[in-house]
C-alpha positions in Angstrom: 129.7 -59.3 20.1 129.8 -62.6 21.6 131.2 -65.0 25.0 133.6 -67.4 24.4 132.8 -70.8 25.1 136.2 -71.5 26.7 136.8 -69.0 28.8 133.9 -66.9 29.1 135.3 -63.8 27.9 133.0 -61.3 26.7 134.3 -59.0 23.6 132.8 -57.3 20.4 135.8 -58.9 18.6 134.6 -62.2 19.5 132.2 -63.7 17.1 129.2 -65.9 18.0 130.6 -68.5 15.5 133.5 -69.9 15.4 132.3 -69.2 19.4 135.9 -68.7 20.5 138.4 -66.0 21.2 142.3 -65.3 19.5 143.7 -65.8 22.9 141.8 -69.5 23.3 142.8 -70.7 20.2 146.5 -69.7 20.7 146.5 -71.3 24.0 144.0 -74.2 24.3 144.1 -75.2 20.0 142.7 -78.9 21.0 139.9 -77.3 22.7 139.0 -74.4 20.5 139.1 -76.7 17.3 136.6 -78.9 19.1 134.1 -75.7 19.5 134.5 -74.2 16.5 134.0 -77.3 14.2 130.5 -77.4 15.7 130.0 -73.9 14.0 131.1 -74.9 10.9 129.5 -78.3 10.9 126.0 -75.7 11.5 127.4 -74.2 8.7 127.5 -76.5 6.2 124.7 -79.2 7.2 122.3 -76.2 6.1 123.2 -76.5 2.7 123.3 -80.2 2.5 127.0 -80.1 2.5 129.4 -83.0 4.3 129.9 -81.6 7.7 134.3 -81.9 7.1 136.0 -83.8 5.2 134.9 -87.7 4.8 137.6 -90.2 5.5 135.7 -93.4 5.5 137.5 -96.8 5.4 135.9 -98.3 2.8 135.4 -95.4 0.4 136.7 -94.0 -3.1 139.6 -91.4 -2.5 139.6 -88.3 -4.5 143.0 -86.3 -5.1 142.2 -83.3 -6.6 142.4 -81.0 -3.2 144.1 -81.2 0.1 141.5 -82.3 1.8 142.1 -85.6 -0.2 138.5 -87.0 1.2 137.9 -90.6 0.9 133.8 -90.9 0.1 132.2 -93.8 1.2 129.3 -94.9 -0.8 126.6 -93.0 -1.7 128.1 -90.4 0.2 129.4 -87.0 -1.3 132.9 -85.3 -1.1 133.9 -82.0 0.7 133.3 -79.6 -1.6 130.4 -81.1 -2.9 130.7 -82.0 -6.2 132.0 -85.6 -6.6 130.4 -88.8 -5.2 131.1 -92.2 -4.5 128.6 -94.2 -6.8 129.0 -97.9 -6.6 132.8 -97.6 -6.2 133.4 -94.9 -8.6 134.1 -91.4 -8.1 131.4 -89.1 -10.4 132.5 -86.0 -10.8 131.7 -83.7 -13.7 133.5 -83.9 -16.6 136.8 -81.2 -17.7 134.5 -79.5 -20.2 131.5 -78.9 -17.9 131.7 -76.9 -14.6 129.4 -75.1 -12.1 130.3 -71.6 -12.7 129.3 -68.4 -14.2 131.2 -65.4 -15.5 130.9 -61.4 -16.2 132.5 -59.2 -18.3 134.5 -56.8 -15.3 135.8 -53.2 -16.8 139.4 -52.9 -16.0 140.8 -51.3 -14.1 139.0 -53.5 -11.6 139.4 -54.3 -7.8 141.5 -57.4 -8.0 143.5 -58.1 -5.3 146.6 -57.1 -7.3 145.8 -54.2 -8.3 148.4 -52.2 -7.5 151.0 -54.8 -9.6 149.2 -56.3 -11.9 149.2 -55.1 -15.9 145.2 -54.3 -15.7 145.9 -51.9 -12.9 149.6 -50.6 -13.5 150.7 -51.5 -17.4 153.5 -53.9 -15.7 154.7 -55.7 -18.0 154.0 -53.0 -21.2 153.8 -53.9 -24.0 154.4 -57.7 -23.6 151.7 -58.6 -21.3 149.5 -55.3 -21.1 148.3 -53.2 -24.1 148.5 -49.8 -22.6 151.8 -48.0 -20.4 149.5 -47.6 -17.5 145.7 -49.1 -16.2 144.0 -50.7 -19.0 140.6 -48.5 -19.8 138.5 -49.6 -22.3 139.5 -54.2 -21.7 137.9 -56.3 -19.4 138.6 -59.3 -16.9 136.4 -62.2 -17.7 135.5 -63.0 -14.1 135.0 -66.8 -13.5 133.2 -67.9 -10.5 133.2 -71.1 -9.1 130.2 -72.8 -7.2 132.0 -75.0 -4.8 135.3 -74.6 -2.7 137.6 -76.7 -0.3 137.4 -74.3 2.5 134.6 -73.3 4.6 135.3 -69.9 5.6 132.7 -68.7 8.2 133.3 -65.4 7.3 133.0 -66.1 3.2 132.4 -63.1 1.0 130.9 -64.9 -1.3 129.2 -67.3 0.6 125.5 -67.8 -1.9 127.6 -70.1 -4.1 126.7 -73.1 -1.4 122.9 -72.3 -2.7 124.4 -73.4 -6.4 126.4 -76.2 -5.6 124.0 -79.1 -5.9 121.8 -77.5 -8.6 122.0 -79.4 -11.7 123.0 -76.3 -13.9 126.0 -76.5 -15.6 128.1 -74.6 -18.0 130.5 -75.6 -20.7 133.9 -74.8 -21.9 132.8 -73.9 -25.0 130.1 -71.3 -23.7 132.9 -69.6 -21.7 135.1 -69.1 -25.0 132.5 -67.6 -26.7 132.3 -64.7 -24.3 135.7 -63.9 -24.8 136.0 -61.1 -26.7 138.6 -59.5 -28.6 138.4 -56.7 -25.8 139.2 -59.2 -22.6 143.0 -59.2 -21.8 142.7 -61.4 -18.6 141.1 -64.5 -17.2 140.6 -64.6 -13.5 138.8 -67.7 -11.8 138.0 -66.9 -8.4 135.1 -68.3 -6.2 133.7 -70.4 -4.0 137.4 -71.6 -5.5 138.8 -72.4 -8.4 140.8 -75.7 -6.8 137.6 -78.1 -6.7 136.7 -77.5 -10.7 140.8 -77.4 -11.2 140.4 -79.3 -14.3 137.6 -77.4 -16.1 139.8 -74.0 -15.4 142.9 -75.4 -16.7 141.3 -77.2 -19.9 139.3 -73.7 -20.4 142.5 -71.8 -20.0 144.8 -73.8 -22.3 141.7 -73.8 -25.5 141.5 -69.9 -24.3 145.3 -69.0 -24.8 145.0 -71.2 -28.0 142.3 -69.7 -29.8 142.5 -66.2 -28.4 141.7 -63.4 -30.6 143.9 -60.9 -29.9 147.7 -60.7 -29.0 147.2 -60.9 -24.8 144.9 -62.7 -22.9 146.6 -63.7 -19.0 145.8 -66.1 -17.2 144.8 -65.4 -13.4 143.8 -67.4 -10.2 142.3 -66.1 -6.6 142.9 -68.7 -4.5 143.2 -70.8 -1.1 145.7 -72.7 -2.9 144.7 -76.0 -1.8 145.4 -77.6 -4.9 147.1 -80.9 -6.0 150.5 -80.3 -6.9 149.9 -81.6 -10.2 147.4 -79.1 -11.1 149.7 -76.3 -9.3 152.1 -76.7 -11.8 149.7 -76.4 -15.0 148.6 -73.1 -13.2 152.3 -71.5 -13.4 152.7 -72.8 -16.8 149.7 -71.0 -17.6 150.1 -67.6 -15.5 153.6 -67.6 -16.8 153.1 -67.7 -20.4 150.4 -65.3 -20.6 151.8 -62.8 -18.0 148.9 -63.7 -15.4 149.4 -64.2 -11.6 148.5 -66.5 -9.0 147.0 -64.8 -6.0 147.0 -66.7 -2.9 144.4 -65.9 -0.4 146.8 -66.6 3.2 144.4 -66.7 5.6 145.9 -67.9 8.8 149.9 -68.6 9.8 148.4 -70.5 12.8 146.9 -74.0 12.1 144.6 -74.2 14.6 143.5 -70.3 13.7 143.6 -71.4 10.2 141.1 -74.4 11.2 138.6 -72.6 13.7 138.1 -70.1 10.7 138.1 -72.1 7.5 137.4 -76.1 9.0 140.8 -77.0 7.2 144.5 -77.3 7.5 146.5 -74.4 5.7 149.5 -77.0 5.6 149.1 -77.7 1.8 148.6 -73.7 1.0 152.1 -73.0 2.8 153.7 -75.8 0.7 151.9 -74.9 -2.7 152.9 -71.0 -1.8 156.5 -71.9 -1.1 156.7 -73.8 -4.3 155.0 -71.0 -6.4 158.0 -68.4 -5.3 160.5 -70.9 -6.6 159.3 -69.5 -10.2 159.1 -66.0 -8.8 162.4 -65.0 -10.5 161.2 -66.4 -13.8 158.5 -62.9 -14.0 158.6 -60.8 -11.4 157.7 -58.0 -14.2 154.5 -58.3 -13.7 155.0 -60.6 -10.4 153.4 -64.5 -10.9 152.8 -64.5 -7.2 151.1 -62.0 -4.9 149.7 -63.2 -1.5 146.9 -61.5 0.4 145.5 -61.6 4.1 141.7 -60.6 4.8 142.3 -58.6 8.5 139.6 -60.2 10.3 139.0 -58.1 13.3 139.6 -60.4 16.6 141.2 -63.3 15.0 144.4 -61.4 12.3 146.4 -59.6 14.3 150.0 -57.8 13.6 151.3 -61.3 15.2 149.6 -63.4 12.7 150.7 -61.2 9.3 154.2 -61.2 11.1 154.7 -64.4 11.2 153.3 -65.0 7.3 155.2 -62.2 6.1 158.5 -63.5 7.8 157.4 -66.8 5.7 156.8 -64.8 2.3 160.4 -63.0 2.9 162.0 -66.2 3.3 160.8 -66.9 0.4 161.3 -64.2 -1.6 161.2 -60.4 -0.3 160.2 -58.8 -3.2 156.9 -61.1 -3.2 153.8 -58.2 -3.1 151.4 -58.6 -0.4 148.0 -57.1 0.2 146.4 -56.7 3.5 142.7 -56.1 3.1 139.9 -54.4 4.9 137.2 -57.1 6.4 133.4 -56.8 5.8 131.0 -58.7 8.3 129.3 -61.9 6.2 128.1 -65.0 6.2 128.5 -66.3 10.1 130.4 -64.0 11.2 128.5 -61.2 10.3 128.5 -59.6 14.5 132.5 -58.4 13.8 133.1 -55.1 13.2 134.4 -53.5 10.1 138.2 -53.6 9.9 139.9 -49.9 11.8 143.0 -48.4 10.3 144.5 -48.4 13.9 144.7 -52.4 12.7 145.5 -52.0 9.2 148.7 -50.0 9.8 149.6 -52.0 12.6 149.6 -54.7 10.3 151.2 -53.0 7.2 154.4 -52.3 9.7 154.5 -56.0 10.8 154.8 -56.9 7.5 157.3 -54.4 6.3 159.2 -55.4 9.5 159.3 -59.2 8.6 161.3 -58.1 5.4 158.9 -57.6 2.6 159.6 -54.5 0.1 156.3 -54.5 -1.3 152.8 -54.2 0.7 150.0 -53.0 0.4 146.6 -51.9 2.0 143.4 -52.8 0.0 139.4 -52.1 0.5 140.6 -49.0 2.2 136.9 -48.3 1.7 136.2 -50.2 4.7 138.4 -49.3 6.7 136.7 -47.6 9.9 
């Protein structure tokens, strides 16, 4: 329970960081951007990490993201993992990566659970092994140590402690641990878009020497990807029956920048483009979108509005609304309430789209 800064209004949906409340934001974006960038500047200064996203004059510019940050010298990029060294960008090479993975028993709780052939069978026998959830495979989970967001209320949040450690891990190590029982490949994070490369070259070896007759590919994402790189991921997803599942955090801009410190712009555009394929697989779907109900900040008015966008798009796109756990700095919210939940589920269904769903019903107060 916190004041806003703007206009002094006192709520337990208002969180101490980004400082502000829905209402400011919505009204006075200019001046609610300006307060909450000094949370997530807080934020990330205490890992060492650039407070946004550098756009020196003189600098190297580095493409891989959205953020498309240009790092003067001596100085590191967004995420954290490339810097400007005499003029050149260093960046870790495609076979090295700061990650690490588990073996996850399927069924597991992935985001498209309800859709996906791990959870359902879709796509049985060409993409799943069993006419139903998969018992007895796994996911090889792939998390990544960096990301192009800075979500204040990140799930995940201890992978800024492994960002700048020197650890890294190798292609090769990662294929080794794929076993003849793993039918999918998700890379999650943090985010898979800063280490793009290293997932894409670790995917292509993966689908190329796998072992056994399936093996998707997978992605949990902000989807703030170069275009480029986009396009290798549906290649992927759609040859091995995998799907890309885009993590739509905000339909408002400013909303989208007081909680993550970024523009969603590029995400909207990457998502729109993803659906174009849509038709190619919809058996099991290559695109599901999500939406973490943040108590306070996503309302019914904000999943309206990205569900109208997804049924533009495509209606029969599958969309997940999921229940919110307090973290990182925005840990004084509380939990997600079902009074929300459905009121969001009904925006959604009202915008056009056939398939939703509720997820983390767990905790759901």
């Amino acid at each position: 329970m916190s004041t806003c800064k703007i206009c002094n209004n006192f709520s337990p949906y208002i969180a101490k960081h980004p400082g502000v409340c829905l209402n400011c934001i919505r009204k006075k974006p200019s001046q609610a951007i300006t307060v909450a960038l000094q949370s997530h500047t807080a934020s990330r200064l205490t890992y060492g990490l650039p407070p946004s996203p550098p756009k020196a004059e003189d600098a190297v510019q580095c493409k891989i993201c959205a953020n498309e940050c240009r790092i003067a010298e001596g100085q590191y990029g967004y995420c954290g993992l490339r810097k400007n060294e005499r003029g050149k960008l260093i960046a870790l090479q495609r076979n090295h990566g700061k990650l690490n993975w588990y073996l996850d028993p399927l069924p597991t709780n992935c985001v498209a659970d309800w859709v996906c052939p791990a959870g359902t069978g879709s796509g049985y026998p060409d993409f799943a092994y069993t006419n139903g959830p998969e018992y007895g495979y796994y996911n090889l989970a792939v998390f990544f140590h960096a990301c192009s967001f800075n979500c204040l209320y990140c799930q995940n949040w201890h992978f800024k402690e492994e960002t700048f450690k020197p650890e890294t891990r190798t292609v090769d190590e990662l294929l080794r641990d794929i076993t003849s029982a793993v039918s999918c490949i998700c890379y999650f994070g943090g985010d898979p878009s800063p280490q793009i490369i290293f997932a894409i070259e670790a995917s292509r070896r993966a689908i190329k020497e796998k072992k056994t007759k399936i093996l998707r590919i997978c992605w949990e994402t902000n989807g703030s990807m170069n275009k480029a790189y986009l396009e290798k991921m549906i290649e992927l997803s759609l040859q091995s029956g995998g799907c890309i599942k885009f993590d739509l955090k905000a339909w408002d801009e400013s909303l989208h920048i007081a909680l993550t410190g970024v523009s969603n712009k590029r995400t909207l555009e990457n998502f729109a483009y993803v659906a174009k394929f849509f038709e190619k697989r919809s058996v099991p779907p290559l695109l599901i979108g999500s939406t973490l109900l943040v108590p306070g900040y996503i309302d019914s008015e904000e999943v309206s509005n990205i569900a109208k966008f997804i049924a533009s798009l495509n209606p029969e796109i599958p969309y997940r609304l999921l229940g919110f756990y307090p973290h990182f700095y925005m840990s004084d919210l509380p939990l997600t309430s079902k009074k929300l939940a459905h009121e969001c589920y009904e925006a959604a269904l009202s915008a056009g789209l056939k398939n939703v769903s509720i997820g983390n019903v767990h905790l759901l107060k």
